[in-house]
N, CA and C atoms as a LAMMPS dump frame, in Angstrom:
ITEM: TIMESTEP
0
ITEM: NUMBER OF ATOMS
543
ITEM: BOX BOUNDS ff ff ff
-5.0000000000000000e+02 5.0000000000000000e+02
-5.0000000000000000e+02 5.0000000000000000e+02
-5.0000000000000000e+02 5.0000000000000000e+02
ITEM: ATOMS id mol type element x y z
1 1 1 N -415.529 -242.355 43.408
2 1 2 C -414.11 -242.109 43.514
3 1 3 C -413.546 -241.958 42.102
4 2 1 N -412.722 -240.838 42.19
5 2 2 C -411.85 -241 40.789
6 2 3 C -410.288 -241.143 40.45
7 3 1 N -410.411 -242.197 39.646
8 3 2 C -408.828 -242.319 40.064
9 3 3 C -407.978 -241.919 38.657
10 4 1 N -406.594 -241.604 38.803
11 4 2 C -405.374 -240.856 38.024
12 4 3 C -405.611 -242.047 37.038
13 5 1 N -405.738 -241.572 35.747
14 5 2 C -405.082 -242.909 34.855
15 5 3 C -403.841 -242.585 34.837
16 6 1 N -403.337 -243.496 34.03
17 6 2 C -401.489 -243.246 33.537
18 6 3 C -401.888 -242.643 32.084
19 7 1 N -401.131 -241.339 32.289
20 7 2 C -400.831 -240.626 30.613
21 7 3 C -399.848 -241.204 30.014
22 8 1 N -399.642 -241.243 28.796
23 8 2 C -398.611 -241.503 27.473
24 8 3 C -397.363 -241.104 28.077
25 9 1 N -396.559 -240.517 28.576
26 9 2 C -395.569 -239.338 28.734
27 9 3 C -394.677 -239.788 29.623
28 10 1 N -393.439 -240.432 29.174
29 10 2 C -392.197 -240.501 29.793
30 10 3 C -392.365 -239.313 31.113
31 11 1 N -391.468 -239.936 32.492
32 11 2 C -390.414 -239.397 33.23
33 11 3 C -389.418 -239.497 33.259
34 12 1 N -388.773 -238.121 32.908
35 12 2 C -387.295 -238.171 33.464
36 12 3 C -386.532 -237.9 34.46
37 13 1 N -385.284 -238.384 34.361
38 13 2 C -385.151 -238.467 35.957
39 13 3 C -383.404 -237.054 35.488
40 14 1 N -383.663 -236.21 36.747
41 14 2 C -382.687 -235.348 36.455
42 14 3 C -381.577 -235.416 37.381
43 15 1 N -380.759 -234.796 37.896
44 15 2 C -379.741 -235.13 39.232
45 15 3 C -380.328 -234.581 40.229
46 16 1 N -381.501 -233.013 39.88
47 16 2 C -381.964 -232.153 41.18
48 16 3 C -383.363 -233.001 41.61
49 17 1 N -384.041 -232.86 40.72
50 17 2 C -385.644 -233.414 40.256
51 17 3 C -385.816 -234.435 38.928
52 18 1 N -386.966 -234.485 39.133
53 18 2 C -387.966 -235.42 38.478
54 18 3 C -388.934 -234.628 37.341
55 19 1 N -388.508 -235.252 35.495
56 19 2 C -389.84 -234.019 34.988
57 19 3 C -391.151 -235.276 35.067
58 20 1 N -391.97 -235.566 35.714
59 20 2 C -393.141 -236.228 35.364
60 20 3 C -394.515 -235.851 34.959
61 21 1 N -395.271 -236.148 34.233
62 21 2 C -396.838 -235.905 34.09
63 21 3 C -397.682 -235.128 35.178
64 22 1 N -398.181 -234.497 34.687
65 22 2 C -398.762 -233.574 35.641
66 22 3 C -399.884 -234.365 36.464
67 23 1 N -400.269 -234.894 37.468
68 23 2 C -401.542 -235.17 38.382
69 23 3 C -402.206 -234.054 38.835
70 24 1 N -404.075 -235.079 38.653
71 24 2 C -404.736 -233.761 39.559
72 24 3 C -404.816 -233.454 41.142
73 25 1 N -403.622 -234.066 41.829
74 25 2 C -403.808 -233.752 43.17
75 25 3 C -402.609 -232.731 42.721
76 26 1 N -402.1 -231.999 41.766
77 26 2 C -401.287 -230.7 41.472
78 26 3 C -401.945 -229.656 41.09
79 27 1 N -403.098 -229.579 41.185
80 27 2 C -403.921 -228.353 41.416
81 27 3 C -403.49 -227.377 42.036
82 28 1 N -403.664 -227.665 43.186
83 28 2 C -403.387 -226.641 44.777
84 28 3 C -401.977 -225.664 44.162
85 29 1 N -401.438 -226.533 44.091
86 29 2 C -399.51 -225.998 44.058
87 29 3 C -399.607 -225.493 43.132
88 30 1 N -399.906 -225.635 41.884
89 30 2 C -400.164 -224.984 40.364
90 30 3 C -400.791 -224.002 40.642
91 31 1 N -401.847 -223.76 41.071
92 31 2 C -403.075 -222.854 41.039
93 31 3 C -402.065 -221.428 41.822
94 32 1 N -401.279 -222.126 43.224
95 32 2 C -400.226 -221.28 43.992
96 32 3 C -399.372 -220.376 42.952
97 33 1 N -398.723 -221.222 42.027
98 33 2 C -397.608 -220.602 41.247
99 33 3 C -398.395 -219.597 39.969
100 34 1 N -398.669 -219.87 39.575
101 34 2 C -399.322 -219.601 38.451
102 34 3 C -400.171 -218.443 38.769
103 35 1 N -401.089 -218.219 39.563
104 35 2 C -401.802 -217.318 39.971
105 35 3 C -400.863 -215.754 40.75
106 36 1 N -399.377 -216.781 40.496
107 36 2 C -398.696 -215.103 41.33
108 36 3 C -398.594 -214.288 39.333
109 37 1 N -398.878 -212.918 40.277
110 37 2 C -398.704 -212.233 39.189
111 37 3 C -397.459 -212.19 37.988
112 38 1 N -395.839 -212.532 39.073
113 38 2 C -394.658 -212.346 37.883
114 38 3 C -394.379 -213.829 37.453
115 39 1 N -395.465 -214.76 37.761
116 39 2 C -395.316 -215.894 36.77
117 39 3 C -395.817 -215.822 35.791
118 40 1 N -397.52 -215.053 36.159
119 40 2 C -398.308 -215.171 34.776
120 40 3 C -397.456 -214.268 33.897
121 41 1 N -396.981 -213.05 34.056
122 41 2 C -396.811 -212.092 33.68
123 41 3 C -395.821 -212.572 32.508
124 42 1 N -395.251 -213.388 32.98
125 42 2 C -393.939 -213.885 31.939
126 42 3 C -394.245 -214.976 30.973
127 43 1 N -395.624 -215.466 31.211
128 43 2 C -395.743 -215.891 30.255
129 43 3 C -396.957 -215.625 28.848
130 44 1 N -397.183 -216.7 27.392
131 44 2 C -398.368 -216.18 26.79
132 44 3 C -399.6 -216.866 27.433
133 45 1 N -399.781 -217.822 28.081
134 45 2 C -400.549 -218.649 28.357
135 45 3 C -401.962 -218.263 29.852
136 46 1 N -401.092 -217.878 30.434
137 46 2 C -401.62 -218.266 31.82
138 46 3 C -402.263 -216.552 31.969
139 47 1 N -403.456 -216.486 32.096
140 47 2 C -404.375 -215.29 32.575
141 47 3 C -403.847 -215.445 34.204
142 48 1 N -404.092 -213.297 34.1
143 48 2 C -404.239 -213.59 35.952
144 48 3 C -405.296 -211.837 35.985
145 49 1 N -406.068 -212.082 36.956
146 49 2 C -405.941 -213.344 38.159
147 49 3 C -406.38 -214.818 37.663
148 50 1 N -406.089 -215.82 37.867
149 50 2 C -406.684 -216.899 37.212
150 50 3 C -408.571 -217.14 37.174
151 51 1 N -409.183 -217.592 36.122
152 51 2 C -410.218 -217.895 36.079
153 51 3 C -410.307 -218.505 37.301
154 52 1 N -411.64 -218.977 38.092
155 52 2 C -411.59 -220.513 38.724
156 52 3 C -412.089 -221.365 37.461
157 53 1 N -411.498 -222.619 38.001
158 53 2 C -411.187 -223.737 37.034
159 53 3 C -410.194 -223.741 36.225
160 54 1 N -410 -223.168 35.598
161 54 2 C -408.839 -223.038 34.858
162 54 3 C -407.891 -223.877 35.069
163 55 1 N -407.302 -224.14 36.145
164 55 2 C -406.083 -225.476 36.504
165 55 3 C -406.609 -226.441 36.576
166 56 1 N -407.811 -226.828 36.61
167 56 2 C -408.45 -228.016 36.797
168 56 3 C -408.465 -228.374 35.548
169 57 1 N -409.132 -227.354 34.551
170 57 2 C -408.875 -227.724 32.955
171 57 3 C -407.604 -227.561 32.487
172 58 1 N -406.516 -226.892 32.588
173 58 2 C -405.536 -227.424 32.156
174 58 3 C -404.696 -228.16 32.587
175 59 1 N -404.785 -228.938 33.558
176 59 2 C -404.691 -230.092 33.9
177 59 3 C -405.456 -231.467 33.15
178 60 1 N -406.598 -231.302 33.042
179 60 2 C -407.384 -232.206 32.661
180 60 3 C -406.945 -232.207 30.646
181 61 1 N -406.526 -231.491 30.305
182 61 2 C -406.215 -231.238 28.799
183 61 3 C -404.735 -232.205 28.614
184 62 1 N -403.879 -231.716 29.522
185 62 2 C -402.713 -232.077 29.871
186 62 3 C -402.453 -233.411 30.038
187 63 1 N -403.716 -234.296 30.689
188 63 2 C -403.696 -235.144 30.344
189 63 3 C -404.234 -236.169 29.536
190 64 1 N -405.124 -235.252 28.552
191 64 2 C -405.943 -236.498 27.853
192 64 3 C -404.661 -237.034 26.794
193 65 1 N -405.389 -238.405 26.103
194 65 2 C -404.942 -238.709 25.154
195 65 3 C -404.359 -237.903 23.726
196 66 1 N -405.795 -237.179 23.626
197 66 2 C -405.357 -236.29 21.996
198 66 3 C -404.719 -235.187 22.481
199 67 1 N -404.183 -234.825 23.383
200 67 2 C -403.272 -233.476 23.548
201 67 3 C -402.34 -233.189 22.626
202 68 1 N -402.425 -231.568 22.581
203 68 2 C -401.274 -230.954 21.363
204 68 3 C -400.35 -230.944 22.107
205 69 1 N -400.28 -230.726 23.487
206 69 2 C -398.513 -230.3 24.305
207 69 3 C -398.327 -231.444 25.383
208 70 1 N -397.729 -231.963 25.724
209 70 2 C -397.135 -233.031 26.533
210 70 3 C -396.161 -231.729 28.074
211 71 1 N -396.789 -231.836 28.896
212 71 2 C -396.498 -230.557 29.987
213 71 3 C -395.933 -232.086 31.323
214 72 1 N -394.929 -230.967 31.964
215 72 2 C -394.12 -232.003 33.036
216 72 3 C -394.443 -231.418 34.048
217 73 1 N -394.547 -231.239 35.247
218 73 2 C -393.868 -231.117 36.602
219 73 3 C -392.848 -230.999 37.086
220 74 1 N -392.242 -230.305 37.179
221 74 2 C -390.592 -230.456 37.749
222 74 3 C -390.99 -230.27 39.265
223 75 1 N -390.309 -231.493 39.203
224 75 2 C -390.676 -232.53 40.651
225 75 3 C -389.803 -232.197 41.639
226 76 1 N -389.499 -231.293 42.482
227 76 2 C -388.232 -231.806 43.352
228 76 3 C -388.432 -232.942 45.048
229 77 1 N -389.89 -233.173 44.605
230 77 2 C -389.931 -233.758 46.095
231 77 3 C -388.934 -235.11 46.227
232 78 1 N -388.582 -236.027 45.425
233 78 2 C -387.081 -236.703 45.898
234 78 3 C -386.623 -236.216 46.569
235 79 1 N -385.725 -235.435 46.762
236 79 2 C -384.535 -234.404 47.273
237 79 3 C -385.021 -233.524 48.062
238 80 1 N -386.191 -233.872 48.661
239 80 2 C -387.084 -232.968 49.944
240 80 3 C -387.016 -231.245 49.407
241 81 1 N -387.688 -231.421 48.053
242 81 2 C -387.918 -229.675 47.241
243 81 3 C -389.533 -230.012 47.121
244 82 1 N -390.226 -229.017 46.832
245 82 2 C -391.577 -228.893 46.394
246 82 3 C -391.714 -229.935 45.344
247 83 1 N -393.453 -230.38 45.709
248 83 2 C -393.244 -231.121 44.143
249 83 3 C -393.803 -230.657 43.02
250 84 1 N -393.944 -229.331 42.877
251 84 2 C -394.249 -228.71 41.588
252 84 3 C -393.078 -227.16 42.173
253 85 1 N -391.891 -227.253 41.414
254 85 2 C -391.175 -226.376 41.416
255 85 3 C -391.145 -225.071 39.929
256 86 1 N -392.505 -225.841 39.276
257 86 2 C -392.054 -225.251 37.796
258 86 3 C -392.841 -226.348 37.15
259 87 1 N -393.023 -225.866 35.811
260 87 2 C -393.237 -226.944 34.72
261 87 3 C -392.905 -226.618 33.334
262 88 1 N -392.869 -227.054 32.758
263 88 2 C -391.967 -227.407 31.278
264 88 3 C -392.932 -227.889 30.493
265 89 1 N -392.927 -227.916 29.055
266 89 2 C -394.307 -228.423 28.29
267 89 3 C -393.376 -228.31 26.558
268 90 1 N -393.699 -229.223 25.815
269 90 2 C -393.294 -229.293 24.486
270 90 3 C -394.858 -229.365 23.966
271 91 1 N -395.258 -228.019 22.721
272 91 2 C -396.32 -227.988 22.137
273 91 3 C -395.827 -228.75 20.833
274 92 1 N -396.801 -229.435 19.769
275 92 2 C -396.426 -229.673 19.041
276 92 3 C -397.016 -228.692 18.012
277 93 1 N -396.007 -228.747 17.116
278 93 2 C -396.129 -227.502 16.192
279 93 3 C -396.463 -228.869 15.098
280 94 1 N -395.781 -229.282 14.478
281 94 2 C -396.215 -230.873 13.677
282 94 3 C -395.322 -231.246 13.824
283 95 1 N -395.538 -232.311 12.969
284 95 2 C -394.814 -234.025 13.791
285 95 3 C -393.586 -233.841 13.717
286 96 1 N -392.586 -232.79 13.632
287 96 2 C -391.461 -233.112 14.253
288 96 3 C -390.656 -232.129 14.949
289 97 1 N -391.676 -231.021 14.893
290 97 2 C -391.229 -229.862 15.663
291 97 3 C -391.882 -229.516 16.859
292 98 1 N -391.718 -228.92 17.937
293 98 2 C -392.304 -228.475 19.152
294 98 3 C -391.84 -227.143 19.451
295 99 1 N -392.717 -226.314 20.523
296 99 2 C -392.296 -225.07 21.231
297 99 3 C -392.3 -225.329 22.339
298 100 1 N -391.53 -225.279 23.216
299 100 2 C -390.821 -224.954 24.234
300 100 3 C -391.159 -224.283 25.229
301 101 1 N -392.158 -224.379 25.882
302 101 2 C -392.546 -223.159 26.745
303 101 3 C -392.425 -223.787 28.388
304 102 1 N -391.68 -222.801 29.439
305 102 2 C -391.56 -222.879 31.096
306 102 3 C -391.587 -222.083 31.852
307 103 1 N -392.349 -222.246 33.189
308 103 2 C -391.304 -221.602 33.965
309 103 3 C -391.6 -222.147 35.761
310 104 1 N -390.531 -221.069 36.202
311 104 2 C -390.481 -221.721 37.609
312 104 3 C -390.599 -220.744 38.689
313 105 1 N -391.051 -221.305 39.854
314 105 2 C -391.782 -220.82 41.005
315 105 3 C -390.475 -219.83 41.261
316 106 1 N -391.206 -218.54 41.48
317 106 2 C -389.843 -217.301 41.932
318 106 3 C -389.499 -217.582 42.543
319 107 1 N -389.37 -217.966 43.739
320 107 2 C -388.391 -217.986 44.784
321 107 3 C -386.964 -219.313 44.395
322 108 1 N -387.249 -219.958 42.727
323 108 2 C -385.97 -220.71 42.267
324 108 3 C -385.518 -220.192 41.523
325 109 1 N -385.903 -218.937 41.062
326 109 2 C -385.291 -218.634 40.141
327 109 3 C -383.973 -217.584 40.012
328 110 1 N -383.161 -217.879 38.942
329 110 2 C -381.635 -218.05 39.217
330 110 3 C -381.004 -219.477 39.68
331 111 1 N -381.476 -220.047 39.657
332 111 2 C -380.722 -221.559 40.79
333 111 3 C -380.564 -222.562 39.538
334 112 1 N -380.864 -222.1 38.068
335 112 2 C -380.925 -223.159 37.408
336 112 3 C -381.76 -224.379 36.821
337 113 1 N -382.678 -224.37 37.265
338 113 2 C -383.688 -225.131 37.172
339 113 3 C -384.55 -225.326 36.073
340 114 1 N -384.46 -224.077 35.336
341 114 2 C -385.183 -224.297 33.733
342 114 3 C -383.991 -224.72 32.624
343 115 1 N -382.711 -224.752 33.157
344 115 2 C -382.18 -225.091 31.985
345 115 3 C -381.56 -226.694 32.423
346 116 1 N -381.611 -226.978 33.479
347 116 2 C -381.481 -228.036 33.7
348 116 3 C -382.744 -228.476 32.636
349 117 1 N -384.118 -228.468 33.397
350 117 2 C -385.092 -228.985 32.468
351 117 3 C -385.725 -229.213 31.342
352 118 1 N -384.538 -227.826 30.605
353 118 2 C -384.543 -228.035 29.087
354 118 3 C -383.679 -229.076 28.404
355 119 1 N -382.691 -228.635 29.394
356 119 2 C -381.604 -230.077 29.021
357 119 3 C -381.76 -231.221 28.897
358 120 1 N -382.664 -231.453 29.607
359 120 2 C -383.328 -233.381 30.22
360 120 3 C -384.239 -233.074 28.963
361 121 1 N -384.721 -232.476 28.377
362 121 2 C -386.297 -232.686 27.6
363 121 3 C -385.586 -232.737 26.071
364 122 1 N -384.158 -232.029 26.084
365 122 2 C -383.531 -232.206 24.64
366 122 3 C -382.825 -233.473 24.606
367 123 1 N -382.133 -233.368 25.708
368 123 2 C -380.984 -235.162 25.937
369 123 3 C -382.218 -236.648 25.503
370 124 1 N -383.356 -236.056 25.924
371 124 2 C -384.521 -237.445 25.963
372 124 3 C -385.104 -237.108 24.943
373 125 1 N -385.461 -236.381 24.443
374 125 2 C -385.899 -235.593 23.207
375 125 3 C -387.193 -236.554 22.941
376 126 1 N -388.446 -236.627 24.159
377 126 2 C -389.538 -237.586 24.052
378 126 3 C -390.333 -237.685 22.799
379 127 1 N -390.477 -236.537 22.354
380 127 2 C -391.686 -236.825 21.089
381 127 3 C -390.8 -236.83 19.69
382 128 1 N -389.293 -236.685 19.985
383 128 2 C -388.986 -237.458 18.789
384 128 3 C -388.928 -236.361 17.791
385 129 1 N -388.373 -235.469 18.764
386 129 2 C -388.762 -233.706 16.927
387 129 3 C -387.252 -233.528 16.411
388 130 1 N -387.252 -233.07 15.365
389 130 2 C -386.086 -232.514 15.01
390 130 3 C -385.466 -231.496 14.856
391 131 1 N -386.51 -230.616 15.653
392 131 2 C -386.45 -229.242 15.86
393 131 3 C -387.448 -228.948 16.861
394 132 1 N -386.566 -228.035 17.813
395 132 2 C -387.601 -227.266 19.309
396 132 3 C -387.429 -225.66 18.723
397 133 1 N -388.633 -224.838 18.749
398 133 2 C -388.666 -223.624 18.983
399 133 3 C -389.206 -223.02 20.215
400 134 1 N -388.351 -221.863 20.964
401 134 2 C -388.884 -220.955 22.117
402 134 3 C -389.116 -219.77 21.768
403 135 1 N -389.392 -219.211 22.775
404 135 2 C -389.684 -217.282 22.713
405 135 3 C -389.31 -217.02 24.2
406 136 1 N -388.698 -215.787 24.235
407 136 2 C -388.521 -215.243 25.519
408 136 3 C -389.175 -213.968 25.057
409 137 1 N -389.785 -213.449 26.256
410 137 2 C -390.264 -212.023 26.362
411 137 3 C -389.238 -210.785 26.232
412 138 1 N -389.194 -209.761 25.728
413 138 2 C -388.065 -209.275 25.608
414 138 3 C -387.546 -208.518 27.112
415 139 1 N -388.818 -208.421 28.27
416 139 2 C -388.087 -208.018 29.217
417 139 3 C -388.059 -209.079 30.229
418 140 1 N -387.551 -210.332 29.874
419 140 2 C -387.776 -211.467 30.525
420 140 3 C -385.88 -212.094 30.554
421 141 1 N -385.173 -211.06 30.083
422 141 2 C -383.559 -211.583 29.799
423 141 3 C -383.146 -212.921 30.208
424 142 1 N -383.753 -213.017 31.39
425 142 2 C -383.297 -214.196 32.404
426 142 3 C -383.673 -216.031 31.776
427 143 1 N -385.003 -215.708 30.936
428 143 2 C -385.239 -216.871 29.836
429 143 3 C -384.691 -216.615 28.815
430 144 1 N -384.333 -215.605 27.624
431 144 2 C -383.663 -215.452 27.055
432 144 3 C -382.116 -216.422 27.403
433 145 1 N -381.345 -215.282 28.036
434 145 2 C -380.211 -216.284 28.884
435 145 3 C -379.988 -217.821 29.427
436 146 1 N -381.653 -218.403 29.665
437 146 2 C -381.892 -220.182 29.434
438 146 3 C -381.44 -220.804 28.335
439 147 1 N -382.205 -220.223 27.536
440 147 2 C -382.478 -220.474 25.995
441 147 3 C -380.749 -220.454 25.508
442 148 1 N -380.338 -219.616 25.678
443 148 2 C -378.778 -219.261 25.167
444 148 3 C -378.063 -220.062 25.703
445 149 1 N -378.425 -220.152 27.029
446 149 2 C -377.353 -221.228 27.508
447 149 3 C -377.829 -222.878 27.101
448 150 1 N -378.747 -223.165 26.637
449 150 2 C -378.892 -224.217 26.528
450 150 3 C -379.427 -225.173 25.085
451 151 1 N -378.106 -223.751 24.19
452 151 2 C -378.032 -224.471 23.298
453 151 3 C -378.655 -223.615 21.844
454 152 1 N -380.071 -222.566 22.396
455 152 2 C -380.858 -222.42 21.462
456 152 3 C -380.077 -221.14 20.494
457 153 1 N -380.496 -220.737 19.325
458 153 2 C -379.656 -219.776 18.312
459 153 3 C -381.295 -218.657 18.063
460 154 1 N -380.687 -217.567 18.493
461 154 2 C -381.171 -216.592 17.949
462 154 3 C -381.623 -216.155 17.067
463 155 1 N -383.379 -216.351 16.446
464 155 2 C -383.879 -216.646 15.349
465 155 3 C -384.199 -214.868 14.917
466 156 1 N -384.578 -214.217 15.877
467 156 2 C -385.296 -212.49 15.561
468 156 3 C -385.769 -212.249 16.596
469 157 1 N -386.766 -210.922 16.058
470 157 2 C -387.947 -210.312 16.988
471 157 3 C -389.154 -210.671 16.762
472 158 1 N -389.762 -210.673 17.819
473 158 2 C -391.684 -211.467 16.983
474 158 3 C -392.63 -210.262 18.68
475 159 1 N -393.378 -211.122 18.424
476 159 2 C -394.321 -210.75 19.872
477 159 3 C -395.354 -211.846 20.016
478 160 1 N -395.951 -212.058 20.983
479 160 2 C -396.997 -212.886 21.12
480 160 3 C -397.39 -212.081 22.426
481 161 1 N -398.738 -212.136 22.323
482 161 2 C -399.956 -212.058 23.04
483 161 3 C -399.648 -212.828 24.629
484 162 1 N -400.015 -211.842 25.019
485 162 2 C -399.858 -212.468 26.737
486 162 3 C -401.095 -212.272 27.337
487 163 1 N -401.822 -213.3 27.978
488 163 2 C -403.183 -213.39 28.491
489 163 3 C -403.549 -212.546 30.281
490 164 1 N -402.018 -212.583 30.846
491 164 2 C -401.962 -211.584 31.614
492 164 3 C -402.078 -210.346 31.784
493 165 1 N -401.321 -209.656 30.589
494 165 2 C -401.079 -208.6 30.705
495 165 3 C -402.287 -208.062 29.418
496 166 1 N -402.978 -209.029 28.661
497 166 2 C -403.689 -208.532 27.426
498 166 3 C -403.386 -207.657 26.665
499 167 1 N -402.072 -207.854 26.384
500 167 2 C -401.689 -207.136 24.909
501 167 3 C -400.522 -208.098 24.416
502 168 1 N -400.099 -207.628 23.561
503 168 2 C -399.168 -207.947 22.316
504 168 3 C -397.744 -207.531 22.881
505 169 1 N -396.711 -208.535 23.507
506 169 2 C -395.67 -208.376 24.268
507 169 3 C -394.379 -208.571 22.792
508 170 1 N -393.501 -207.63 22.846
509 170 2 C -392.56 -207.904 22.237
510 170 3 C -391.532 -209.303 22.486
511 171 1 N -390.564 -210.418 21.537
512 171 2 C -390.199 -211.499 22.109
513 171 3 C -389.18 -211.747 21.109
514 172 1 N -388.171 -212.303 21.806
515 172 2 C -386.947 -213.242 20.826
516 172 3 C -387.57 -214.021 20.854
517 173 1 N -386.831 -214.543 19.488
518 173 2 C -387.033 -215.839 18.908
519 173 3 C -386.098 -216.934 19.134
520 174 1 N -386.282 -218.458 19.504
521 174 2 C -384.749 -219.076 19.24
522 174 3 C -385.406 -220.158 18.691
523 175 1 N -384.143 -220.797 17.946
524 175 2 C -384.372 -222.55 17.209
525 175 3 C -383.734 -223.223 18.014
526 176 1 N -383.815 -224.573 18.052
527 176 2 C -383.006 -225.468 18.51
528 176 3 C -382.645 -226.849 17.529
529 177 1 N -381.632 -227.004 16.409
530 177 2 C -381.991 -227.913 15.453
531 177 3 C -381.508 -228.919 16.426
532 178 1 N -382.281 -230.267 16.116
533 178 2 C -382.015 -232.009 17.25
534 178 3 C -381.716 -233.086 15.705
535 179 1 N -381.834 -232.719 15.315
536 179 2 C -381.469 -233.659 13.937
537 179 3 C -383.071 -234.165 13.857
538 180 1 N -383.186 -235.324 13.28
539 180 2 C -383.733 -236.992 13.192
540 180 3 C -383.325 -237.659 14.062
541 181 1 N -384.438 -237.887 15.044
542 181 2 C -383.835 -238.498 16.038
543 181 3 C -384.871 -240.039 15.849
């Protein structure tokens, strides 16, 4: 038998959902979201069609000890919602900066839900940075428009590599200064 340890990683508690640590009985639901094409598509991370394994290992990364990114769950099962509606993740860039990277299951999107969850992850500001950086895709407006609304300032143009689509995607840039916290 194998059982969940407890990871390092605060939950927060939001008014809709819950951001908590990712578990491996969140496979299934992950593997669901992630594997649709206009999730991967939007992001740099996530290949599609997905490898197999792949969620099993990034899950299993997600939670070890030496991890570079601290990744949530946005939980809505409280409030009788899915319990992986999305997930949220702060990479660490060094010790006091992070990137910002989310997103959420299409059928929420528009409803708010990523900027709620950016909100909870800046208000709690867990790892303590004094600066968050994001990227939105440039035909992704709708994260762009997160980002804007929730605070972040318009740094430029860049691109990053998308594992979906395998090429070099054009992208805004945003900062988010948090002080010294």
């Amino acid at each position: 038998m194998k059982l969940d340890t407890i990871v390092n990683q605060p939950t927060i508690e939001t008014s809709r959902f819950v951001l908590r640590p990712l578990r491996r009985l969140d496979q299934k639901l992950v593997e669901f979201y992630a594997g649709q094409k206009e999730v991967a598509y939007m992001t740099t991370s996530i290949a599609h069609p997905l490898p197999p394994g792949s969620t099993e290992l990034f899950i299993a990364r997600a939670r070890a000890e030496d991890r570079i990114e601290d990744v949530w769950a946005i939980d809505g099962s409280a409030s009788g919602k899915s319990e992986i509606m999305g997930m949220i993740g702060l990479k660490r860039l060094d010790s006091e900066v992070s990137e910002v990277g989310f997103w959420v299951a299409p059928e929420l999107w528009n409803t708010g839900i990523a900027s709620i969850a950016i909100r909870a992850l800046v208000a709690t500001n867990p790892l303590k940075n004094r600066a968050l950086f994001a990227s939105a895709f440039q035909d992704n407006p709708a994260s762009a428009r997160v980002l804007n609304n929730c605070g972040f300032l318009y740094l430029g143009d860049a691109e990053s590599f998308s594992l979906a689509r395998n090429v070099a995607v054009p992208t805004w840039t945003y900062s988010l200064n948090l002080g010294k916290k």
